[in-house]
C-alpha positions as CSV (number, residue, x, y, z in Angstrom):
1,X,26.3,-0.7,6.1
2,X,22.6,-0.5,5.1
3,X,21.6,-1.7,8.5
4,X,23.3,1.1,10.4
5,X,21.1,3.9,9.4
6,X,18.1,1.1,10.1
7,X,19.8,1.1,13.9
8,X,20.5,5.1,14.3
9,X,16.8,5.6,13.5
10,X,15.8,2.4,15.1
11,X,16.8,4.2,18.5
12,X,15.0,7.0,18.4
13,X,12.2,5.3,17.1
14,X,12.2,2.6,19.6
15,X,12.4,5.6,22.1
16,X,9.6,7.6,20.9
17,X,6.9,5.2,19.8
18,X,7.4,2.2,22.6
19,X,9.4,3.9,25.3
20,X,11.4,1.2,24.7
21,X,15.2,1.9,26.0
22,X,17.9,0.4,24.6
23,X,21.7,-0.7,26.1
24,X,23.7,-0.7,23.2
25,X,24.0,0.1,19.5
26,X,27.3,-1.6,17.3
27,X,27.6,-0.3,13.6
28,X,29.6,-2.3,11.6
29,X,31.1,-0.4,8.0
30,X,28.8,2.2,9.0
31,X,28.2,4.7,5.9
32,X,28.3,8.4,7.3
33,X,24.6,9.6,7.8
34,X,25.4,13.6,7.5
35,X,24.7,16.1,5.2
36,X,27.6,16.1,3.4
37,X,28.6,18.4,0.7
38,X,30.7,17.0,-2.4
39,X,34.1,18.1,-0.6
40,X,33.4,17.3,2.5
41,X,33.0,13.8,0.7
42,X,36.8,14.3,-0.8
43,X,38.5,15.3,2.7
44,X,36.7,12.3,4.1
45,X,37.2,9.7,1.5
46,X,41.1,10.7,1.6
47,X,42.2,9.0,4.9
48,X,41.3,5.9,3.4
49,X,42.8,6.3,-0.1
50,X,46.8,6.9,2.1
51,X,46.0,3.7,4.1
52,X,45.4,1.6,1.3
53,X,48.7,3.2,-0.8
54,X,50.2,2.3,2.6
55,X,49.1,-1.6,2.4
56,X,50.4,-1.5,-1.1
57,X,53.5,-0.5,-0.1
58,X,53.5,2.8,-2.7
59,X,53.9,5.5,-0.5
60,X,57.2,7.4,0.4
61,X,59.5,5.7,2.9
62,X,59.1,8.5,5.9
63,X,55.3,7.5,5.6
64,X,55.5,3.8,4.6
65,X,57.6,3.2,7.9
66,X,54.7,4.5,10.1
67,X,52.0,1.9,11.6
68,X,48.7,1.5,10.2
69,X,47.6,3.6,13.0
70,X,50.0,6.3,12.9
71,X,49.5,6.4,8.9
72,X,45.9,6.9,9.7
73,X,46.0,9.5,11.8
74,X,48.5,11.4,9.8
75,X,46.3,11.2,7.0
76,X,42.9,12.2,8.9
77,X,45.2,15.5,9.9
78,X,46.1,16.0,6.3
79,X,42.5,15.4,5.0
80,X,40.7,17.7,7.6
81,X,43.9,20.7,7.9
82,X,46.1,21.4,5.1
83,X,43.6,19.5,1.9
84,X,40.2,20.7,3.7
85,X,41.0,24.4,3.6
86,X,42.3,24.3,-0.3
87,X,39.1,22.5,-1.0
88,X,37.3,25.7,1.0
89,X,39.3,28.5,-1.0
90,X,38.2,26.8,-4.2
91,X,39.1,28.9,-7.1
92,X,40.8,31.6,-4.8
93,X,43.3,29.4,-3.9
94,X,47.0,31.3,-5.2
95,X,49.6,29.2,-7.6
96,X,51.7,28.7,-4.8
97,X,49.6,27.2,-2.1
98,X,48.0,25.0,-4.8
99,X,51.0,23.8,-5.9
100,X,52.3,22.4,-3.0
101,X,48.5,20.9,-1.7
102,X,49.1,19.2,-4.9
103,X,52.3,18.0,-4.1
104,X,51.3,16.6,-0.6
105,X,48.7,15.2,-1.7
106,X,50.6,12.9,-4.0
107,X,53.0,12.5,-1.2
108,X,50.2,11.1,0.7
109,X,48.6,8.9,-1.9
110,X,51.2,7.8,-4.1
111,X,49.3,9.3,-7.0
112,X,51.9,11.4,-9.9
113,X,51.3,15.6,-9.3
114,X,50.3,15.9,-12.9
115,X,47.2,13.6,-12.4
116,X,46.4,14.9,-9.1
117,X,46.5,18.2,-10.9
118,X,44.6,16.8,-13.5
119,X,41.6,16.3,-11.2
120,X,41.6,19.6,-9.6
121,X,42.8,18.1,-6.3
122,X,39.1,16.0,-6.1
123,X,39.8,12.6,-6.8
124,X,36.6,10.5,-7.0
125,X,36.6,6.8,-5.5
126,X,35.7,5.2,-9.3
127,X,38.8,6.7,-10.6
128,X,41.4,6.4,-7.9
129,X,40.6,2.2,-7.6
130,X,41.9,2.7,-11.2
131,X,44.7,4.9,-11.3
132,X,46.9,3.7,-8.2
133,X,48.3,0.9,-9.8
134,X,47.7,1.5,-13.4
135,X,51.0,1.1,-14.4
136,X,50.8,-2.1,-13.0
137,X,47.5,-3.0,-15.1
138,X,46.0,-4.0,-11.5
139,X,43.0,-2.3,-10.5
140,X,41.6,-1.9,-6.9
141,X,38.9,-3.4,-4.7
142,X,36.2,-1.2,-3.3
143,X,34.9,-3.5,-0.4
144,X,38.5,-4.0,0.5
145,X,41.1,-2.5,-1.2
146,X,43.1,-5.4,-0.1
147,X,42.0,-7.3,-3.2
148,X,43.2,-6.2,-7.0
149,X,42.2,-7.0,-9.7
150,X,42.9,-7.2,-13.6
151,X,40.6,-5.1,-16.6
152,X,40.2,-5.6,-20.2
153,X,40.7,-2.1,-20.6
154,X,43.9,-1.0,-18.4
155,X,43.4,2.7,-19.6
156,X,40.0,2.8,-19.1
157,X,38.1,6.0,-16.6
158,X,36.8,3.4,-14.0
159,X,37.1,-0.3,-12.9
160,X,35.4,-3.0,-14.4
161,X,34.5,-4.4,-11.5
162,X,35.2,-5.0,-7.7
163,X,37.8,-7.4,-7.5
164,X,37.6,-7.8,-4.0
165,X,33.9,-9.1,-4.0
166,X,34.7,-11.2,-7.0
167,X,36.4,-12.7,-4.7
168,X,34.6,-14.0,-2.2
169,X,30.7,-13.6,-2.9
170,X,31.2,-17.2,-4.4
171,X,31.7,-18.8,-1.1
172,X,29.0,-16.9,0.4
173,X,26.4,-18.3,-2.2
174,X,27.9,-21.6,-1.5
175,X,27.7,-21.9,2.1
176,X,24.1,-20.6,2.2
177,X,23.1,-23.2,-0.3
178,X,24.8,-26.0,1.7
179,X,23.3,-25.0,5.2
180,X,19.9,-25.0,3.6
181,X,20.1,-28.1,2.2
182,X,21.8,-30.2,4.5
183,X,21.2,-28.9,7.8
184,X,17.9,-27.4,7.1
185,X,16.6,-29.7,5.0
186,X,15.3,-26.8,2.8
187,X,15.5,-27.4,-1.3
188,X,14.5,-25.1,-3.2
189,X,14.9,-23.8,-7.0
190,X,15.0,-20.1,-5.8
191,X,17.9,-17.5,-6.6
192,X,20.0,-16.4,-3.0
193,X,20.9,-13.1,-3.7
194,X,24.4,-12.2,-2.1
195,X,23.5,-8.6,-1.9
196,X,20.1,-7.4,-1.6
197,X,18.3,-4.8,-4.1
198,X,17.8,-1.3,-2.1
199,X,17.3,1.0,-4.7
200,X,16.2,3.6,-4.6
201,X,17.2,4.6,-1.3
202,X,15.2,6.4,0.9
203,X,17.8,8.6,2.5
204,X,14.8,10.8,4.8
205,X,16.0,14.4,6.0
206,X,19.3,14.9,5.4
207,X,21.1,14.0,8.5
208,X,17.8,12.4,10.0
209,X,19.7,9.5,11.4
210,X,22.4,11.0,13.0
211,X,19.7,13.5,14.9
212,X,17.7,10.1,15.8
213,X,20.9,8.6,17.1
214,X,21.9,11.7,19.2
215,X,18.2,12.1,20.6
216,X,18.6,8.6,21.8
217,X,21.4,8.7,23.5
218,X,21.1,12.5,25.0
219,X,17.7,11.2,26.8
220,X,18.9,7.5,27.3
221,X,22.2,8.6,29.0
222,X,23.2,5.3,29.6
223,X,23.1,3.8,26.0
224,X,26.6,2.4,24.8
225,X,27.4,3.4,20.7
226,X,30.4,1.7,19.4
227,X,31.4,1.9,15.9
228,X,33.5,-0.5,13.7
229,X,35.3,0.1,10.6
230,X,37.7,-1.3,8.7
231,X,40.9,1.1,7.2
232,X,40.4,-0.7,3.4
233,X,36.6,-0.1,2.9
234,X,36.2,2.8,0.5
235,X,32.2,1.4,0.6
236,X,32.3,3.0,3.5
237,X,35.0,5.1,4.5
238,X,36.2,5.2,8.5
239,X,36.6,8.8,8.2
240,X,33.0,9.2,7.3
241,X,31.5,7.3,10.2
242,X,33.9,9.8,12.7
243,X,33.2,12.9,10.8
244,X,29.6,12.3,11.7
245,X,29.7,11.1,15.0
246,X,32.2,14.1,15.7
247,X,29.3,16.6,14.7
248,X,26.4,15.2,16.7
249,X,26.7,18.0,18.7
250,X,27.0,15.0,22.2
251,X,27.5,16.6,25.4
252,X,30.8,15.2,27.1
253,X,28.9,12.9,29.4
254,X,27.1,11.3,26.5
255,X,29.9,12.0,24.3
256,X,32.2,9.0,26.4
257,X,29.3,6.5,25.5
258,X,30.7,6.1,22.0
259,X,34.0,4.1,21.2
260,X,35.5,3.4,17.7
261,X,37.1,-0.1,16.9
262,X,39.4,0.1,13.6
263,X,40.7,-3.5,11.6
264,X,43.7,-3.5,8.7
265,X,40.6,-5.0,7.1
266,X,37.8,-4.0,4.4
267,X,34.0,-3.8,4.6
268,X,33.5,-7.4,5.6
269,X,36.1,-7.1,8.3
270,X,35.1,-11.3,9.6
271,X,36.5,-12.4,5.9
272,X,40.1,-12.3,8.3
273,X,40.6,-14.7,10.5
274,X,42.7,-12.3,12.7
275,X,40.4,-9.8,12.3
276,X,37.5,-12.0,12.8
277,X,38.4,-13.0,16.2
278,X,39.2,-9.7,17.3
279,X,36.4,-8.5,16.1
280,X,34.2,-11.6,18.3
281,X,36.4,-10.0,21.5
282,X,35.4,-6.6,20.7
283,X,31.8,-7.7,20.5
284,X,31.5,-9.9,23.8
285,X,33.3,-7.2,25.4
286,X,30.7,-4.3,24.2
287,X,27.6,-6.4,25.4
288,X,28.9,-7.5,28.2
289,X,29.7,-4.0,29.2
290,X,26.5,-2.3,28.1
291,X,24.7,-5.0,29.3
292,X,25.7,-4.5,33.1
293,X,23.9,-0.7,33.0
């Protein structure tokens, strides 16, 4: 995720400064690089809030019976019609059409009315891994929703943690300190950090990647963009990553350069071995592809 902005501004910048021309870009749990207002955040963060109520199996028979990628579109046209213009009216809204955005909106995420209600129809990712399946005690990962998880506090405002990196961070730390040692040859007392420290972010112009990226690819006509995401990331919601792509303002002819690649996974989409070696497919594919320009 923090190396996709790094390769939408590496483009342009590659481009500008070395004329250096590029074949292909692949952005993996790519965080949306936009200027986003806080409900644009909510109608984009939605999509994947249904598709993880739909892995749970806690969402109303007529949608639970759907496919993973008919739930997903259903709940992108949810998000972006019917919840994105309540958001829009804000406080004009009338009783009656806020009433039943409330309703659907439960429908769709197998939250009760009154809490949705309760939130003003906004419901923020900290309190929605906690909410789901409170009555359950269980709380929600954010990497990959996937995973739950169990709090000392079940009534608490947010999770305690992210039980799906709990999870499996472990064996990362473990594998990298047996490859060092034994096939490297390499000891060392040092910490290996799992995640690295970022903060604070440098974020640039607000939307400066995305302009970077579309530069790129308007003047380098033959550059390849494809974009994966997994539908149980809320690190990085899929909606996100197509809401700004779908604003770059691409001409057609550059516009059919881009192709999106979804896995019923999380933000590390090669934890699953299904995923993972459709995801090695995908990849050979895309280079072998954009490599033939």
């Amino acid at each position: 995720s923090y190396g996709t902005t790094r390769s939408a501004m590496l483009a342009g910048t590659l481009l500008q400064r070395r004329s250096m021309f590029m074949s292909g870009i692949m952005l993996l749990s790519a965080v949306g690089f936009g200027n986003f207002g806080a409900d644009d955040r909510n109608a984009f963060e939605l999509p994947s809030y249904v598709t993880s109520a739909w892995f749970h199996h806690l969402l109303a028979p007529d949608l639970q019976s759907l496919s993973m990628e008919q739930i997903a579109q259903k709940a992108r046209e949810f998000a972006h019609g019917e919840y994105a213009q309540a958001l829009e009216k804000g406080d004009e809204i009338s009783p009656a059409e806020k009433q039943k955005v409330i309703k659907d909106i439960a429908h769709y995420t197998g939250l009760s009315t009154a809490y949705v209600e309760e939130t003003n129809l906004r419901i923020s990712p900290q309190r929605w891994f906690k909410e789901l399946m409170r009555s359950k005690r269980l709380t929600m990962g954010r990497l990959d929703a996937r995973f739950t998880g169990q709090d000392y506090d079940a009534a608490g405002e947010g999770e305690e943690y992210d039980p799906s990196w709990a999870t499996y961070t472990g064996a990362y730390a473990a594998m990298w300190q047996d490859y060092v040692r034994k096939d490297l040859n390499w000891v060392t007392d040092g910490w290996y950090n799992v995640s690295g420290i970022v903060r604070p972010w440098d974020n640039g112009n607000p939307g400066q990647p995305s302009e970077s990226l579309r530069a790129a690819m308007t003047q380098e006509r033959h550059l390849k963009l494809m974009v994966m995401a997994g539908y149980y990331d809320h690190a990085t919601p899929f909606n996100g990553i197509e809401h700004t792509v779908s604003h770059m303002s691409l001409e057609p002819n550059i516009r059919k350069n881009v192709s999106f690649v979804y896995y019923e996974t999380g933000h590390m989409v090669y934890i699953d071995k299904k995923a993972r070696e459709k995801m090695r497919k995908d990849v050979i594919g895309f280079i072998t592809m954009a490599s033939k320009q």
